[in-house]
VOPAGU-2260 file (C-alpha; in pm, 1 decimal, decimal comma):
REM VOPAGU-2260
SITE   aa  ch    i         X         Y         Z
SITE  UNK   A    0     905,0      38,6   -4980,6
SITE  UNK   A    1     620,7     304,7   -4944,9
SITE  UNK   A    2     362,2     283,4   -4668,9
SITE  UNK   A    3      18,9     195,5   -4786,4
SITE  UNK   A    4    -225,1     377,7   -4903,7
SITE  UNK   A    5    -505,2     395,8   -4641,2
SITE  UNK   A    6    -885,3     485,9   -4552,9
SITE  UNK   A    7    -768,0     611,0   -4226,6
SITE  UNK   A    8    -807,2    1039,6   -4083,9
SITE  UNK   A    9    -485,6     960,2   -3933,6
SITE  UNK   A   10    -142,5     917,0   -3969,0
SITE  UNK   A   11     -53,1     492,3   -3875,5
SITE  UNK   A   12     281,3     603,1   -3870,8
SITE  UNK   A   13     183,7     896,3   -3612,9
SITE  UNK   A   14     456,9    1073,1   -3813,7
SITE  UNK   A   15     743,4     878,4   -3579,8
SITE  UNK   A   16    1078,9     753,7   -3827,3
SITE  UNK   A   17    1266,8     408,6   -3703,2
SITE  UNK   A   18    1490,2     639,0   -3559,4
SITE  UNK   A   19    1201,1     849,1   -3349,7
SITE  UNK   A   20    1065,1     531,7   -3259,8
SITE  UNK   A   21    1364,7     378,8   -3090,8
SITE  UNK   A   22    1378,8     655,1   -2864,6
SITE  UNK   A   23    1058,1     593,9   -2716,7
SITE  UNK   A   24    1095,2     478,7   -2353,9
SITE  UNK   A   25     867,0     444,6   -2058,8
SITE  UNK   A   26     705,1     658,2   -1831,8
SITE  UNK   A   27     746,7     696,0   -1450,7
SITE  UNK   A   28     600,8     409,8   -1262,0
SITE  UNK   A   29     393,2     441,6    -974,4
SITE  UNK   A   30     654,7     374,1    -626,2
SITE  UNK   A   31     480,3      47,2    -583,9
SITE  UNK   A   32     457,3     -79,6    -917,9
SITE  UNK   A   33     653,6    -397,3    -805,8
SITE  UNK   A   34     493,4    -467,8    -511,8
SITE  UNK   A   35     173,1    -448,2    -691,6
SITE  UNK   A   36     256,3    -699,2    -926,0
SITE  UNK   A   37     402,1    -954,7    -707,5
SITE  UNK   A   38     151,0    -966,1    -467,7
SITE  UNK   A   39    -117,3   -1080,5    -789,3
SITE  UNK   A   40     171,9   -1318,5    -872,4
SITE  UNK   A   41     139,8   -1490,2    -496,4
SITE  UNK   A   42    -169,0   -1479,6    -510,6
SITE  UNK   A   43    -238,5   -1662,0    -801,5
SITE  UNK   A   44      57,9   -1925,9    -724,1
SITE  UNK   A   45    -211,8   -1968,2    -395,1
SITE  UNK   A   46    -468,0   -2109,2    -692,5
SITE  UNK   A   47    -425,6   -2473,8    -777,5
SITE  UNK   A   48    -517,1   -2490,5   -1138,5
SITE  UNK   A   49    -648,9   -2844,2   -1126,9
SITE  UNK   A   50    -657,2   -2876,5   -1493,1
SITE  UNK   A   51    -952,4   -3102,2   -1672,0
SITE  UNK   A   52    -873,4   -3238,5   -2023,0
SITE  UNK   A   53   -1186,2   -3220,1   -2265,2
SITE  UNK   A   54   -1302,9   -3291,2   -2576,2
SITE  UNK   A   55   -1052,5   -3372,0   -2885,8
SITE  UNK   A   56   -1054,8   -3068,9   -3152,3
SITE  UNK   A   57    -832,9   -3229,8   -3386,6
SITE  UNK   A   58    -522,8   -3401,5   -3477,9
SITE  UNK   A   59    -263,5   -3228,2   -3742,9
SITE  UNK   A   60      99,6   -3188,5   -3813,2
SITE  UNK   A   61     214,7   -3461,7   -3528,6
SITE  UNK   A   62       7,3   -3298,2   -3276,9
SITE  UNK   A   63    -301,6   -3357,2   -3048,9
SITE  UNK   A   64    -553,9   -3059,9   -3019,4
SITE  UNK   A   65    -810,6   -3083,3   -2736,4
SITE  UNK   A   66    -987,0   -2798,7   -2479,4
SITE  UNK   A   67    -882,3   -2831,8   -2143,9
SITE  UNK   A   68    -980,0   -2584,9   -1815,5
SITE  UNK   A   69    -820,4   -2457,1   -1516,5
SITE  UNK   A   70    -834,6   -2261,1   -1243,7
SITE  UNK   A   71    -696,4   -1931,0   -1199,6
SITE  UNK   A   72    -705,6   -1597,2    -976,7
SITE  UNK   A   73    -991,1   -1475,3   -1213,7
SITE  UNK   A   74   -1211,1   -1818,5   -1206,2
SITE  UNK   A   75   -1230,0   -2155,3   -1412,9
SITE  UNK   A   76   -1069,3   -2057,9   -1791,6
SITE  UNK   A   77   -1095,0   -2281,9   -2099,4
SITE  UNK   A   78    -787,3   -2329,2   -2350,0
SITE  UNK   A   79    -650,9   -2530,4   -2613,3
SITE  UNK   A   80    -422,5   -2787,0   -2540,3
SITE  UNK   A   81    -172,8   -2857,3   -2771,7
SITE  UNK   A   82      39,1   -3225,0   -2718,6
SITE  UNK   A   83     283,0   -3412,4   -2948,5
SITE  UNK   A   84     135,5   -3740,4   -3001,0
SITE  UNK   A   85     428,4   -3962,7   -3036,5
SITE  UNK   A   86     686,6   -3892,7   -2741,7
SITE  UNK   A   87     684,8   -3627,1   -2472,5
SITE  UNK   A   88     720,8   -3240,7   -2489,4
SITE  UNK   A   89    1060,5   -3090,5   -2585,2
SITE  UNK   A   90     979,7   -2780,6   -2559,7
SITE  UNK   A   91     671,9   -2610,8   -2411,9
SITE  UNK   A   92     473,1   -2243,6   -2508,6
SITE  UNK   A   93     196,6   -2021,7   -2383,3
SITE  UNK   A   94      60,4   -1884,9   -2691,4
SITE  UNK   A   95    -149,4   -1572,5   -2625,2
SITE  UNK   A   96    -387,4   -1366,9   -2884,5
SITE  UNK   A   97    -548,3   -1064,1   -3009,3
SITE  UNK   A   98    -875,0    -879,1   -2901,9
SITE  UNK   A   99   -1062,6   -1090,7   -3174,5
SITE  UNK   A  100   -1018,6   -1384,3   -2901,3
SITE  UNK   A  101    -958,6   -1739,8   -2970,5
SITE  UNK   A  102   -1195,4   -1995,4   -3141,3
SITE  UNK   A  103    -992,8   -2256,0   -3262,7
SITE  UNK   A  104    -596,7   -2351,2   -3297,8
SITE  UNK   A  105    -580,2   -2158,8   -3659,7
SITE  UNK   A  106    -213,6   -2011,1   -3710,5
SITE  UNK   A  107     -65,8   -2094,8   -3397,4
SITE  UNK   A  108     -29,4   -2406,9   -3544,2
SITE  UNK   A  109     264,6   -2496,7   -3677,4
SITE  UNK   A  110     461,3   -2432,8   -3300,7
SITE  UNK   A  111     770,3   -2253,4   -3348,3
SITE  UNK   A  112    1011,0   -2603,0   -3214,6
SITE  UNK   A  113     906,7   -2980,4   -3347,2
SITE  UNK   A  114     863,6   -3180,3   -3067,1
SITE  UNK   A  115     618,8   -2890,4   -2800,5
SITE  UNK   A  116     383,1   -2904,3   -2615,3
SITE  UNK   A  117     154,6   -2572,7   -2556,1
SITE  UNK   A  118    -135,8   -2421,7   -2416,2
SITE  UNK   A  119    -313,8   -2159,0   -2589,0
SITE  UNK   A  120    -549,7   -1959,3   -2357,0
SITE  UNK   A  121    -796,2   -1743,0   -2411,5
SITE  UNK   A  122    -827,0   -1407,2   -2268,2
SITE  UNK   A  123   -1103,1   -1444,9   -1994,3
SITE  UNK   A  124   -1454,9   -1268,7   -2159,3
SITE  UNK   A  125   -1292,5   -1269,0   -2476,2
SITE  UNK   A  126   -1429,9   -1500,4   -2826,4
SITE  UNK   A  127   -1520,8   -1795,7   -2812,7
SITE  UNK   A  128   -1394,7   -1990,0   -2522,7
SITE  UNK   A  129   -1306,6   -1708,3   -2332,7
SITE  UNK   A  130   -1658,3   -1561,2   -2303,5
SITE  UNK   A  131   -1825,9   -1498,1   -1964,1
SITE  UNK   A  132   -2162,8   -1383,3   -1885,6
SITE  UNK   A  133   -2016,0   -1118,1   -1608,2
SITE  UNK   A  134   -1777,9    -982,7   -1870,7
SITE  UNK   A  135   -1816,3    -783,6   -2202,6
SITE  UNK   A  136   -1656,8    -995,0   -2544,7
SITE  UNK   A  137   -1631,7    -649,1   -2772,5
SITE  UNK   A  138   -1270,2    -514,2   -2764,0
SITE  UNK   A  139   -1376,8    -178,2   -2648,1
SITE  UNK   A  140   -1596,1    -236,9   -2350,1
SITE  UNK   A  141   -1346,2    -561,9   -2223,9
SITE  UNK   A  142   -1047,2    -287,0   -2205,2
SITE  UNK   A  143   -1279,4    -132,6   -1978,1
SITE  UNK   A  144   -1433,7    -354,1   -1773,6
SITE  UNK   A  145   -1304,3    -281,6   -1400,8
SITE  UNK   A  146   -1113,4      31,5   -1457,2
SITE  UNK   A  147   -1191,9     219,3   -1163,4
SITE  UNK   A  148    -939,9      21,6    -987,3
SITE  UNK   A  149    -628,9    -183,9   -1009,2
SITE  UNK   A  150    -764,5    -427,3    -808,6
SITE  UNK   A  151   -1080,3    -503,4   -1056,6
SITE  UNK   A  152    -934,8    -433,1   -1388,9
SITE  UNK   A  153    -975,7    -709,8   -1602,7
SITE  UNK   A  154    -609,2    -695,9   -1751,5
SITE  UNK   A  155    -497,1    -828,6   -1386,1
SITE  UNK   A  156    -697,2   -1140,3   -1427,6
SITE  UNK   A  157    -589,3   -1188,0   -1815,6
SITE  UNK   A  158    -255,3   -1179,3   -1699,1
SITE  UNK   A  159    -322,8   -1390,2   -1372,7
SITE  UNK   A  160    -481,6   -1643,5   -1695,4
SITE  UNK   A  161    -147,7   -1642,7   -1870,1
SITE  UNK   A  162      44,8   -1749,6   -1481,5
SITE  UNK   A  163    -241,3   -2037,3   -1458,9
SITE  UNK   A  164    -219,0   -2159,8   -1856,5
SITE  UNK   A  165     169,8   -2180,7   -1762,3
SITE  UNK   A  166     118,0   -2376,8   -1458,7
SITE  UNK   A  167    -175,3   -2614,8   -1578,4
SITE  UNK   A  168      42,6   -2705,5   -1891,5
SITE  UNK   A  169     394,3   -2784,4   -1669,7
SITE  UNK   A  170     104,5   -3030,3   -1487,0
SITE  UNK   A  171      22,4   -3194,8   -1824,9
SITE  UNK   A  172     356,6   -3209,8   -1990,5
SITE  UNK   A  173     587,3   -3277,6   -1695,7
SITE  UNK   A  174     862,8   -3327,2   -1926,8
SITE  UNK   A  175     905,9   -2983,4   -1986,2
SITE  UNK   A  176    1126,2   -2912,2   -1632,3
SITE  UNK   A  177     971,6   -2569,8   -1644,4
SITE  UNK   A  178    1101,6   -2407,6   -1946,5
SITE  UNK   A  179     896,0   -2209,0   -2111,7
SITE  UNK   A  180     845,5   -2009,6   -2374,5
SITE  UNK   A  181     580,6   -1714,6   -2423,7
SITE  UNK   A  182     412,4   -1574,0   -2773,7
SITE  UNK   A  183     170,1   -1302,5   -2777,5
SITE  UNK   A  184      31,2   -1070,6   -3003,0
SITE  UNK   A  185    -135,5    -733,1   -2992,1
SITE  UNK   A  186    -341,6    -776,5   -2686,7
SITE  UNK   A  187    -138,3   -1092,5   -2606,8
SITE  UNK   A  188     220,1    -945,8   -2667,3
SITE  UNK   A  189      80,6    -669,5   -2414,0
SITE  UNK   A  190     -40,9    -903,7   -2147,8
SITE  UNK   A  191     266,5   -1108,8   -2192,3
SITE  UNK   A  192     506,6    -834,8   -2152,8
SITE  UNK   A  193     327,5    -756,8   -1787,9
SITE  UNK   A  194     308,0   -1090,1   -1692,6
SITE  UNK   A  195     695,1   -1209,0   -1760,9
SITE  UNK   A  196     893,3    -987,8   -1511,9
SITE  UNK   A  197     734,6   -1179,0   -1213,3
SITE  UNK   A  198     765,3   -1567,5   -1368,7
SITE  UNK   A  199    1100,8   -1700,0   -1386,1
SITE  UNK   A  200     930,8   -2016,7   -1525,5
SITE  UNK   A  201     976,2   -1810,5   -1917,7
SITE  UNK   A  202    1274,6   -1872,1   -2066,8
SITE  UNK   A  203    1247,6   -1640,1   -2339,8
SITE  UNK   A  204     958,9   -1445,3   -2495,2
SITE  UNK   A  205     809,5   -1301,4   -2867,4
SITE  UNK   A  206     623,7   -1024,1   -2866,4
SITE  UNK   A  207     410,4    -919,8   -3171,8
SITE  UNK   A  208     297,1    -578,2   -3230,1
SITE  UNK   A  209     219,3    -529,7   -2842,1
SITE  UNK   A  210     -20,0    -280,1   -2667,0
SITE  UNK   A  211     -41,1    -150,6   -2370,7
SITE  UNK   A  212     296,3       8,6   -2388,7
SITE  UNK   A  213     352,3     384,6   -2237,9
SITE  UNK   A  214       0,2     489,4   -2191,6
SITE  UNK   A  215      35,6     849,2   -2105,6
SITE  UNK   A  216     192,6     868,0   -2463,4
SITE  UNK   A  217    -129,7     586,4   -2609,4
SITE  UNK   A  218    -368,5     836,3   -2505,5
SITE  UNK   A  219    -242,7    1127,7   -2731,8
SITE  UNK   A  220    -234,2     874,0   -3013,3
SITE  UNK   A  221    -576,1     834,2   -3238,4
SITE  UNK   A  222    -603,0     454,8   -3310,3
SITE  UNK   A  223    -917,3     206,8   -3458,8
SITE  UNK   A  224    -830,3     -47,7   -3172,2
SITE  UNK   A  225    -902,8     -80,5   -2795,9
SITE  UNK   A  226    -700,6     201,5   -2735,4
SITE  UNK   A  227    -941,2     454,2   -2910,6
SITE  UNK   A  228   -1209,9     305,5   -2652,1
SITE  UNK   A  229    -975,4     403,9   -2332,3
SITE  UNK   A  230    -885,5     764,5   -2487,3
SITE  UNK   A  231   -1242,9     816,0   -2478,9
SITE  UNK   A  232   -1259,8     679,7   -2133,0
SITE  UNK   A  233    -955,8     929,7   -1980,6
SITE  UNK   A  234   -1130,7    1247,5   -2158,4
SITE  UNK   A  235   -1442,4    1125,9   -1931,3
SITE  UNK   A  236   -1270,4    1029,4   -1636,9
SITE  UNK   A  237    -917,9    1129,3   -1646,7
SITE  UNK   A  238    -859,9     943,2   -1270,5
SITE  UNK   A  239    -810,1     617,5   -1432,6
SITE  UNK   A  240    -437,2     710,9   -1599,5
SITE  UNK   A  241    -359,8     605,5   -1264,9
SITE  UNK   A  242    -492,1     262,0   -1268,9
SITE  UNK   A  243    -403,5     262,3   -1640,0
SITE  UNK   A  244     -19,4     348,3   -1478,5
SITE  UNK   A  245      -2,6      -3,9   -1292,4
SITE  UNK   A  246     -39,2    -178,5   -1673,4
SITE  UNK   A  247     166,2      -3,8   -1889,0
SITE  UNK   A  248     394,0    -297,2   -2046,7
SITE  UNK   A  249     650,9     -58,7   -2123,2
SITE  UNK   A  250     711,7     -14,9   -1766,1
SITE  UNK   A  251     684,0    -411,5   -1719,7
SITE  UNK   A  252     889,3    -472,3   -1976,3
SITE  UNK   A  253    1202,6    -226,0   -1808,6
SITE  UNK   A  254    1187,3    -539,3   -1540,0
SITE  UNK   A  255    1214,5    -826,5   -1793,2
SITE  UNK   A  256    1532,5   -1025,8   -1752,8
SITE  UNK   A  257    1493,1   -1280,2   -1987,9
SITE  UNK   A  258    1559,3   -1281,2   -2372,3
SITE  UNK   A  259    1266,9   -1127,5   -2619,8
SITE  UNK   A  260    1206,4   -1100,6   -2959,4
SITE  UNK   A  261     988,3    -814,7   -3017,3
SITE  UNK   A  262     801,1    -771,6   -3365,5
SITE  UNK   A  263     722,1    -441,1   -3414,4
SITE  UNK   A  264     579,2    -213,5   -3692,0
SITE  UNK   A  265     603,6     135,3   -3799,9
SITE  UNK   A  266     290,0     141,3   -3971,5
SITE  UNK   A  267     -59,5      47,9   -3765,2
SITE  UNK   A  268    -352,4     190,6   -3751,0
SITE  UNK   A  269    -473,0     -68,4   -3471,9
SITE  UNK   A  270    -177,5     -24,3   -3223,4
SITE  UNK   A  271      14,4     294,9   -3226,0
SITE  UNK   A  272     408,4     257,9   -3319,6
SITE  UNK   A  273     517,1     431,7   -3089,4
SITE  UNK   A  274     335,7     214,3   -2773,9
SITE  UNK   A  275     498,5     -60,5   -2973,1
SITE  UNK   A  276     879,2      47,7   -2929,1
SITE  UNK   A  277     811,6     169,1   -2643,0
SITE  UNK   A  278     816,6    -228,7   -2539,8
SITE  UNK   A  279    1033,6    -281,1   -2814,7
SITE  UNK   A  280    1312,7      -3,9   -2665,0
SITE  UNK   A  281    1288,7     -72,7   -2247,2
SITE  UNK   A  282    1330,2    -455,2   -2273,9
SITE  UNK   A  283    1576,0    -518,7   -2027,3
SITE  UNK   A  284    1657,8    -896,3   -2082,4
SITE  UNK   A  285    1982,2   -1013,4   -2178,9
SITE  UNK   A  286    2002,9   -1144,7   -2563,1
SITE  UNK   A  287    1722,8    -939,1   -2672,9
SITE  UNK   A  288    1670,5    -962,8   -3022,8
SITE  UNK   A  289    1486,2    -711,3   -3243,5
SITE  UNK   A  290    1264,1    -733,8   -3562,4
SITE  UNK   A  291    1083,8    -461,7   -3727,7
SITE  UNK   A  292     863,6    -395,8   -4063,6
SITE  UNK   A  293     695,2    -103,2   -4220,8
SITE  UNK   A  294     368,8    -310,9   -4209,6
SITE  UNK   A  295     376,0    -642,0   -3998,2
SITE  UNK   A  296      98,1    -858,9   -4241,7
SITE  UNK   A  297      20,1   -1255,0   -4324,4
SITE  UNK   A  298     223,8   -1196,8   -4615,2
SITE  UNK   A  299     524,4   -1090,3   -4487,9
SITE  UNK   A  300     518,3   -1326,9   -4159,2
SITE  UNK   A  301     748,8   -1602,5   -4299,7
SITE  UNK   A  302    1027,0   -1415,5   -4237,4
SITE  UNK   A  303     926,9   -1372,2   -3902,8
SITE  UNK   A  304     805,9   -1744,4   -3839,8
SITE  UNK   A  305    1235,2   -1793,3   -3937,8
SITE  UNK   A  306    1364,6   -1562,4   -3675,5
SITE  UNK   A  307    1133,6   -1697,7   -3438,7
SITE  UNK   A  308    1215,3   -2064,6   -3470,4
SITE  UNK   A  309    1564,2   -1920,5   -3433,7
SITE  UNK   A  310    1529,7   -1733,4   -3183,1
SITE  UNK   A  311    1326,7   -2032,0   -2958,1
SITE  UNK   A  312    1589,0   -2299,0   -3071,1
SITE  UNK   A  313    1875,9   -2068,7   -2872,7
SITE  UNK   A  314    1659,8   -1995,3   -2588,4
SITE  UNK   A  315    1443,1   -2267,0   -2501,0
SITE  UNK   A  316    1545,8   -2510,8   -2762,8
């Protein structure tokens, strides 16, 4: 099947083949990449997330829909709580997003088991129940916001709000013994991948076309998503590669132990291939699977939604 024909001055495939793409690894991480990472993950197990049901959204396919908050490193976050309403949790997920945010439960409904619970937070200063007056909501001044250090980069506290969803929804669904499984796409995939090496509480993951993987190799790449926004930023201020070294979910996702399914594409103008399999090619968990298109659309997710519900029912199921 051909590639599409597109408006863009740029190659989405970045001229990479499946096979150039599979040799994509990760870059050097800085010495104290792990030490980094687990001191954000104490100190946002220091945070009790003291989690606050709220109004009901709605009630569909066997399942209760309401927002709930919680506290996390970053502050007080909002999120959609989804519940079965007749019997307790089989299986529970922490469903994370793109850059266009989260307004409602949409697609993540229908969950990929019968019979889960999950909580589906939104990036903090992202659409709609994300946003925050101290924080931008466009895409590409959010990727920004904080930059100038690893300390105040706003990934740390989006991934800090994927540790608290997790925590707030073993609180609400205690029948889920603290098996988890993670879903994230684009943005989401990317915070997901940095955020599972350091939470043994994941089972087993999906990743959907993620970002954030092997920046030095991002910033050559022209894109029309967030990434385009940093490139600019590095031509600017070139001292942030090294902050942007301490988030690179390729290197994150060389310290994953835990099964993945990573849905990649070779064809995106949004999120570079190559960052993609860069993820897609260091996963280091045992029973990785792997699942790739030309173009990763609506239209071609049912084959996809399959593997997934597979792939859960194995690892979580």
């Amino acid at each position: 099947m051909p590639f599409p024909v597109h408006p863009f001055d740029f190659d989405p495939t970045h001229g990479r083949t499946l096979e150039d793409l599979l040799k994509v690894g990760a870059p050097d991480a800085p010495r104290d990449f792990d030490a980094f990472w687990r001191g954000c993950k104490a100190a946002a197990d220091g945070i009790p997330p003291r989690p606050r049901l709220g109004r009901l959204v709605e009630e569909r396919e066997g399942c209760q829909v309401r927002e709930i908050s919680y506290d996390t490193l970053g502050g007080r976050c909002a999120a959609l709580l989804v519940l079965p309403i007749d019997g307790p949790a089989r299986h529970g997920f922490v469903i994370g997003h793109g850059y266009g945010g989260r307004a409602d439960a949409g697609s993540d409904l229908p969950l990929p088991l019968p019979g889960s619970a999950a909580i589906l937070p939104p990036a903090p200063g992202l659409p709609e129940l994300g946003l925050r007056p101290d924080l931008p909501s466009d895409p590409a001044g959010h990727v920004l916001h904080g930059i100038g250090s690893r300390d105040t980069y706003v990934l740390g506290d989006c991934v800090a709000g994927l540790w608290g969803a997790a925590t707030a929804l073993l609180e609400l669904a205690p029948s889920l013994d603290g098996r988890l499984g993670l879903l994230g796409e684009s943005f989401g995939g990317g915070i997901g991948a940095l955020a599972l090496p350091w939470d043994d509480r994941f089972a087993a993951a999906r990743l959907t076309v993620p970002t954030f993987g092997n920046h030095p190799l991002r910033l050559t790449r022209p894109c029309t998503g967030s990434g385009e926004s940093v490139r600019a930023h590095v031509r600017a201020y070139p001292e942030a590669v090294e902050v942007l070294a301490y988030f690179d979910a390729a290197t994150a996702a060389e310290r994953v132990r835990v099964p993945g399914l990573t849905a990649c594409a070779l064809f995106d103008p949004a999120v570079p291939p190559p960052g993609q399999f860069a993820i897609h090619g260091c996963w280091a968990g045992h029973g990785s699977w792997r699942y790739w298109r030309r173009v990763i659309s609506p239209t071609r997710g049912r084959r996809l939604d399959w593997v997934t519900r597979d792939f859960f029912r194995r690892w979580v199921g």
